[in-house]
N, C-alpha and C positions, 0 to 999 in steps of 0.2 A: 428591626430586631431579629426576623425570621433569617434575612439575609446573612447578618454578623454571624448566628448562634450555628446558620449551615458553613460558613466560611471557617471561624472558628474551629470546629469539627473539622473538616478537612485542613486548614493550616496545623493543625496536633499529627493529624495523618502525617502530613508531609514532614515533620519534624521528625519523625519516631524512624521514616525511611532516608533521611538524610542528616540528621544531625543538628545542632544548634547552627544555625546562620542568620543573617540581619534579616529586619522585615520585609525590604525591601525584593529580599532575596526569597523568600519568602513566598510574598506577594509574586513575585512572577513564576514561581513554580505552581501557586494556586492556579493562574489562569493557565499556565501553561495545562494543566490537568484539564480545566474547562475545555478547553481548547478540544483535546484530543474526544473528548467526550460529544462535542458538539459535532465534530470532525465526523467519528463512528456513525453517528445518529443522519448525516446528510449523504455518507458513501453507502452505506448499509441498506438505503433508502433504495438506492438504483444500480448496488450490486450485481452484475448480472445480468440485469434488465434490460441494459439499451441491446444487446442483442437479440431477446425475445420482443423489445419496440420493435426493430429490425424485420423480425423472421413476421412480423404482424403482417406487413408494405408483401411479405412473397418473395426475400430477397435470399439466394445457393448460401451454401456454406462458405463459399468462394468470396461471395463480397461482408458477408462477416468477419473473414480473414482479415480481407482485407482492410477492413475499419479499422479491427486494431492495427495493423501494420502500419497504415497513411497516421493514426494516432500515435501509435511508439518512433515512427519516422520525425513528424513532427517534434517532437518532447528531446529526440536525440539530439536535433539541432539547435534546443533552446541552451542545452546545459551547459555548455561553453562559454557563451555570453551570459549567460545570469550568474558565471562566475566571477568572469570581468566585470561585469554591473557594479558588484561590491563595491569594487575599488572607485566609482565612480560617486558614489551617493552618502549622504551623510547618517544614513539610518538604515541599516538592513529589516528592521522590522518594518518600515515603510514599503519595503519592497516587494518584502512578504505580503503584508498585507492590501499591498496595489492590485499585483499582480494574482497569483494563484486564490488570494484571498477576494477578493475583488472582480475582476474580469474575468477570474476562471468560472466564481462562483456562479454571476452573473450566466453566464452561460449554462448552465442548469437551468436558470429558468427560460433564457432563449429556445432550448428543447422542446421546453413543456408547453413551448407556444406552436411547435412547429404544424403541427396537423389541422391548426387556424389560418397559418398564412402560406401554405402548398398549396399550389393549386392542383398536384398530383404526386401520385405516388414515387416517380424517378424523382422527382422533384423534392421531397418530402427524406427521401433514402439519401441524395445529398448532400439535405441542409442540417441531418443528423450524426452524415460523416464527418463533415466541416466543423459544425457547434464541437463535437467530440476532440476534433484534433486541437480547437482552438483549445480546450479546457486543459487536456494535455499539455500546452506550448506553456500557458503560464503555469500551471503546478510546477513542472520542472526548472520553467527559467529560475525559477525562487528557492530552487529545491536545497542548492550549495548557502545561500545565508540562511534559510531552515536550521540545515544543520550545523551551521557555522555557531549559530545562535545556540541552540540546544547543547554542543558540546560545551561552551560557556557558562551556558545557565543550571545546567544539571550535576552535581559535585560527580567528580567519575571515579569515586571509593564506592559508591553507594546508588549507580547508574541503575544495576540490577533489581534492587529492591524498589525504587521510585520510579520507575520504565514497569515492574510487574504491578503497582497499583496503580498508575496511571493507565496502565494494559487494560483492568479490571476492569476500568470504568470505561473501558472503550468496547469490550467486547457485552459488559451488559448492555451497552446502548446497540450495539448490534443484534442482539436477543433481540430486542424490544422491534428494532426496525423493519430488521428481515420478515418475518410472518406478516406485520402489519404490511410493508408493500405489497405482500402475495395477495393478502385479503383485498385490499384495496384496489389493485388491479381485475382480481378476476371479480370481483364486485360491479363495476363500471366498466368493466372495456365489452364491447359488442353493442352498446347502446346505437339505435340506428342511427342518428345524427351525428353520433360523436361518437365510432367506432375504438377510440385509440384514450379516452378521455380518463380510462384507468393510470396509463403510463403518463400522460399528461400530469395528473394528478400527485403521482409520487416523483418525479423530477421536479413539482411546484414547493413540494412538501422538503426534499429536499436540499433547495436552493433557500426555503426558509431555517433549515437546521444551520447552515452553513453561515449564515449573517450570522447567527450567534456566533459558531464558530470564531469569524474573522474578529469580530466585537471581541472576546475573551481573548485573542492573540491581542489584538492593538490596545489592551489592558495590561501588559507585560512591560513594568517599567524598563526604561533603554538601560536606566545606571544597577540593573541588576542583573546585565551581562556587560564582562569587559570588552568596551569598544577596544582597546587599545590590540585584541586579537582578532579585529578585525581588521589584517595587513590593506597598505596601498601597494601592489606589486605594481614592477614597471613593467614584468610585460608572464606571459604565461611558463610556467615552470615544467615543460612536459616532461623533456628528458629526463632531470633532475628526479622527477617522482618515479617516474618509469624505471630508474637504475636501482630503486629500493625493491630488491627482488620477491621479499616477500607480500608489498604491497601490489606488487605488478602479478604474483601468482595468483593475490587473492583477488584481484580484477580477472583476470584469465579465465579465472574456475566461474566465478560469476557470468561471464558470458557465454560458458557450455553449460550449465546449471539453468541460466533462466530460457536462452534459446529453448530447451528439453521444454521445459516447464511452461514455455508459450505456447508451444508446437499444438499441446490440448486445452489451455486455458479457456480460449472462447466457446470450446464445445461442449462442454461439461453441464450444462443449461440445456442448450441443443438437444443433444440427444437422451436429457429428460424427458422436454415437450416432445421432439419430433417421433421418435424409437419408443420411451415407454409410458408417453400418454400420460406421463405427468400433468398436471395444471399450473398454474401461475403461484397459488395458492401453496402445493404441495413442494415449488421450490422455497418459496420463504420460509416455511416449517424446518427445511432439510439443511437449510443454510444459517437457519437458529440453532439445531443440534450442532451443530459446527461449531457458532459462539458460545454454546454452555460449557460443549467439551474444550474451547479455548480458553477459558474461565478458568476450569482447574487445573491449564497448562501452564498459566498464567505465575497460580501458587505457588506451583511447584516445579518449574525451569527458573523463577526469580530470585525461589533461594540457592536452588543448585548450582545456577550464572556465576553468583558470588562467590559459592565455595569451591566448585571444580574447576573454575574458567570458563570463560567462553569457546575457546577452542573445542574443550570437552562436548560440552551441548549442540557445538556446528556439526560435527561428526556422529557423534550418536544419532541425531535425528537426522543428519542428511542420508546416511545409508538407509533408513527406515520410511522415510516420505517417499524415495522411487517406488515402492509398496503399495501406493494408495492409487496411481492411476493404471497399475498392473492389477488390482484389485477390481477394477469396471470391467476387465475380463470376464468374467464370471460372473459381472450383476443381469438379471434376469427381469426384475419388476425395479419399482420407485422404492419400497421401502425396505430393500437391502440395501440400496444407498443411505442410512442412516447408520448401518456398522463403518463405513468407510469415512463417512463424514466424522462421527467419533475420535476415531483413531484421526483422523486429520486436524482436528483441531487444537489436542494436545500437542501434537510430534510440531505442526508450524507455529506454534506458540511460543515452541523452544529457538527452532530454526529461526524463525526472525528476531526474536531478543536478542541473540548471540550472533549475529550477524550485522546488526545493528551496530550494538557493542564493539565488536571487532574493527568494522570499520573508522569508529572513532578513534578507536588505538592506533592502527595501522596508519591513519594518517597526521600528516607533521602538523603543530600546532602554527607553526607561521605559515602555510601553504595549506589549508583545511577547505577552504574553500575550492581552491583551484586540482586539490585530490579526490573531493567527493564528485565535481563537476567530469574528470577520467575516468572514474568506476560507474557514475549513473549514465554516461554516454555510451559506453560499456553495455551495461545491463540493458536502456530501453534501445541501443542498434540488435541486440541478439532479438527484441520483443519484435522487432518488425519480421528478421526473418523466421521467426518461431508460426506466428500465424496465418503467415502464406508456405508454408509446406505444409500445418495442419490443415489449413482448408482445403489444400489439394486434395491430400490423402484423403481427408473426408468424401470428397467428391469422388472418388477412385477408388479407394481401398476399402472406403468404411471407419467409423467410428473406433471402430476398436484397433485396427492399425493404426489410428494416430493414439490411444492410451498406452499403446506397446512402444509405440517409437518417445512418447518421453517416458517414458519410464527405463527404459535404457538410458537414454541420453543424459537422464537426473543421478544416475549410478554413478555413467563417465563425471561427470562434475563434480561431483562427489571426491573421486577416487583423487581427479586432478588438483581440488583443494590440500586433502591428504599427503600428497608429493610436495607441493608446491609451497605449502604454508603451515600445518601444521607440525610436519617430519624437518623443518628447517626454523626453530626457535622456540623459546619460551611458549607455554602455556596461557600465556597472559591470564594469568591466573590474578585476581585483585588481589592492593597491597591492603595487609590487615595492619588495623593500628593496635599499638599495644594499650 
């Protein structure tokens, strides 16, 4: 009855943000909400963390780089064939849930075993680069019937409003995870036997959020997305999508956009602990302020998505995010990183909804899979080379040369969106019904 009376409650939810549609439809937008909830609660968990697991072992800046890049390398290669896949199998939710759901998951918990079956630390720093890339390979190979699915299953009048409460419930379960990882780890790790059994601990934690996870995906009935959009092509349609100029700008800007945006991603943790004597502890806290203030970006980019367009929201916040890592210029201690964190959790709450959104639009509905597999090959080739010039420059310049060098480079992509795709078509402003 407990079950029904919370389901219930959230099926009205989801009614009020999408409209009257069958049960069944329904029913998979429920889980699809679980899903992402469960989702938050097992990435949230280890946020951050496998590079302070990393910097535990004694390993430069240099091979942290390089973790994400062998990992964003990895993922680039998968997107292509997990597009093809599609056309191969009879259930893309299967695929989903084999793959990234399943053996990506799984390897979350292969992590949390790693410092049981190393026999050393090179050893131990490998078998963490490896598990990482592998988790990597499946998320992405799945990533194209992901959203193949999602485009289907989510009515796109009303994307904005169902994407901002399903956000909600992603970013309170980030609240809740972030702090508890920091506690937990600096709680248990230095133990003499079991030096690393903090980070153990929350890659164990969660790889158990993540079975929910996958459980609430492979709850999503099949007949409440149309298979019939999920094409059998005969063979890859590159050109074709490539000649759609405004989809190929907004792929372009995406790969000087997140390159910028990788260039500091992994350091940002870094040179908390390393520079200003943060704890494990004091980054969960900082990385909660983040999801609060994503919270109420949430509200209020959900309804503005709807009524100004997305285009609107990609440009307003993309000029104002270069900001945030031009902003670590000037941090001093740990907890002036909570003004920045603020302002960053609003402004990327916009920035990804409407980016999100957009992407949906900009790609054809009979080639949906084979377009988002272009643009995320796109995105995670600029992630490899984003964190091997940040590690460099870390190692060379210092910290703050690499927040200065993306914080430029998130302007340029910015600016290159603006030419490229915004200043050549519609607003994509949603249609209203009378």
């Amino acid at each position: 009855m407990a079950e029904m009376s919370v389901f219930s409650h959230l099926d009205a939810g989801i009614t009020r943000a999408t409209g009257e549609l069958g049960a069944q439809r329904v029913a998979g937008l429920r889980f699809f909400y679980l899903d992402g909830l469960f989702s938050s609660l097992s990435d949230n968990l280890v946020a951050g963390f496998l590079e302070l697991f990393l910097l535990s072992y004694g390993v430069s800046n240099g091979i942290i780089g390089l973790n994400t890049s062998i990992a964003n390398l990895c993922a680039s290669v998968a997107i292509i064939p997990g597009a093809m896949a599609i056309s191969r199998v009879r259930s893309r939710k299967r695929l989903v849930v084999f793959t990234g759901g399943g053996i990506g998951r799984f390897g979350l918990l292969a992590i949390s075993l790693v410092p049981l079956v190393a026999g050393d630390s090179a050893t131990a720093v490998v078998c963490l680069v490896c598990l990482n890339a592998l988790r990597a390979v499946m998320g992405n190979f799945c990533n194209p019937a992901w959203t193949s699915m999602v485009a289907d299953l989510v009515p796109a009048t009303s994307r904005g409003r169902y994407f901002g409460k399903r956000n909600v419930a992603i970013i309170a379960a980030s609240i809740i995870a972030a702090p508890l990882a920091g506690r937990v780890v600096k709680s248990l790790t230095g133990i003499a036997a079991f030096p690393q059994l903090g980070y153990q601990a929350i890659f164990f934690l969660s790889f158990a959020a993540g079975m929910l996870a996958t459980a609430s995906f492979a709850r999503i009935p099949d007949s409440s997305v149309s298979e019939e959009s999920s094409i059998k092509p005969k063979g890859f349609p590159l050109r074709s999508l490539l000649s759609d100029r405004r989809f190929a700008g907004f792929a372009a800007s995406a790969f000087v956009w997140n390159t910028a945006l990788q260039v500091s991603a992994p350091f940002f943790n870094v040179y908390l602990v390393s520079s200003l004597g943060a704890s494990a502890a004091t980054v969960g806290l900082l990385t909660a302020v983040a999801s609060v203030s994503t919270l109420f970006g949430q509200l209020a980019f959900g309804r503005i998505t709807d009524k100004r367009g997305d285009i609107f929201v990609q440009v307003l916040t993309g000029l104002l995010v270069p900001l945030l890592p031009l902003s670590w210029l000037f941090v001093a201690s740990a907890g002036q990183v909570v003004f920045i964190n603020i302002a960053s959790g609003l402004l990327w709450a916009g920035y990804n909804l409407s980016s999100f959104n957009i992407l949906l639009k900009l790609t054809p509905n009979d080639h949906r899979p084979e377009a988002t597999a272009i643009y995320q090959t796109l995105v995670t080739s600029s992630a490899i080379l984003g964190p091997l010039i940040g590690g460099a420059m870390a190692d060379t310049l210092g910290y703050k040369a690499v927040f200065a060098a993306s914080g430029i480079g998130r302007f340029a992509g910015i600016l290159l969106f603006i030419v490229l795709v915004a200043r050549t078509g519609p607003m994509l402003r949603p249609k209203r019904s009378r």
